[in-house]
Phi, psi and omega in degrees: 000140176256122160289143172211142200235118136302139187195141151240115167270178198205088201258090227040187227213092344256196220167160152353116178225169195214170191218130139268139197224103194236105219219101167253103180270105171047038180095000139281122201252114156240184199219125174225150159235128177228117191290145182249021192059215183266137186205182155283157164314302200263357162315295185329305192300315187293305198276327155322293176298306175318316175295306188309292172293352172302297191295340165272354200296321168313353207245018189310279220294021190251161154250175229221106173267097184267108162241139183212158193260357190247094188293335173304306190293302170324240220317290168002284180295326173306304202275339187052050210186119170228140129016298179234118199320321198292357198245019192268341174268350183288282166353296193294332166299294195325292227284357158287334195271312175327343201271012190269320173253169174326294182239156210196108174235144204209131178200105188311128160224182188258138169010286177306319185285004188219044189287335202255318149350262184330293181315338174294297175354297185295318183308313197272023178283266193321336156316307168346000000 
């Protein structure tokens, strides 16, 4: 199973955005912070999870363990609905990307728990 801890930042809204990516495979460990030019926090959020599922796209047999601190993205995908139309192509991008692998899991955590996210995130804020 590959694990992934997710983060999208925002230094205003929008503003400068960054993707934190922390990608654990059976003990490889990789790391991104990719800056994303001007977005919103919750663009920000959205494209962090597409870059996430970009950077696994070689992996079709795997299954794909998604965690984020971002109850918008989490509930989107769980529900495959998101509330404001401006966020339907991103939504609609993720969930093409999900279909690729076997298995596909998305799971909301709290903050303290996606710290090494977050610091890509920021780090790729300073990138721009």
């Amino acid at each position: 199973m590959i694990e992934i801890y997710i983060d999208g930042a925002s230094a205003g809204d929008p503003g400068p955005s960054g993707a934190g990516i922390f990608i654990n495979n059976d003990g490889k460990v990789k790391q991104y912070a990719l800056p994303l030019g001007i977005a919103s926090n919750h663009e920000a959020e959205f494209l962090a999870l597409i870059k996430a599922l970009e950077l696994c796209s070689g992996e079709e047999d795997a299954i794909i363990s998604v965690r984020s601190d971002s109850t918008l993205v989490v509930d989107a995908i769980e529900k495959q609905f998101v509330k404001n139309k401006k966020y339907t192509h991103l939504l609609d991008q993720a969930l093409r990307l999900t279909e690729q692998f076997n298995l596909f899991f998305i799971k909301w955590v709290p903050s303290k728990e996606n710290k090494k996210a977050d610091e890509l995130a920021k780090k790729a804020i300073r990138l721009n």
